[in-house]
C-alpha positions, 0 to 999 in steps of 0.5 A: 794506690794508684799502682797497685789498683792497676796491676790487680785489675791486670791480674784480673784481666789475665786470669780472665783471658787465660779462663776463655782460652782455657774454655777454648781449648777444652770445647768440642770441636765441631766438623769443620764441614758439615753437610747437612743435606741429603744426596741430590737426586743427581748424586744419587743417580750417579754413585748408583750408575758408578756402583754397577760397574 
């Protein structure tokens, strides 16, 4: 009983990884970089010097 206790809780535990690893691969990946502030000042002063010319 011993035996075959443990293989279907090995089943189980592989039918669970393969669920996560499933879940995984299907999710959105989200950007790597996010910037989610805005321009600094000095940001914006420079690509609007670099844009004139």
């Amino acid at each position: 009983m011993g035996v075959k206790l443990g293989s279907i809780v090995m089943v189980l535990m592989v039918f669970f990884i393969a669920k996560i690893s499933f879940e995984t691969a299907m999710a959105e990946k989200a950007p790597e970089h996010v910037n989610e502030r805005s321009p600094a000042s000095i940001d914006q002063s420079y690509n609007d010097h670099m844009n004139r010319h």
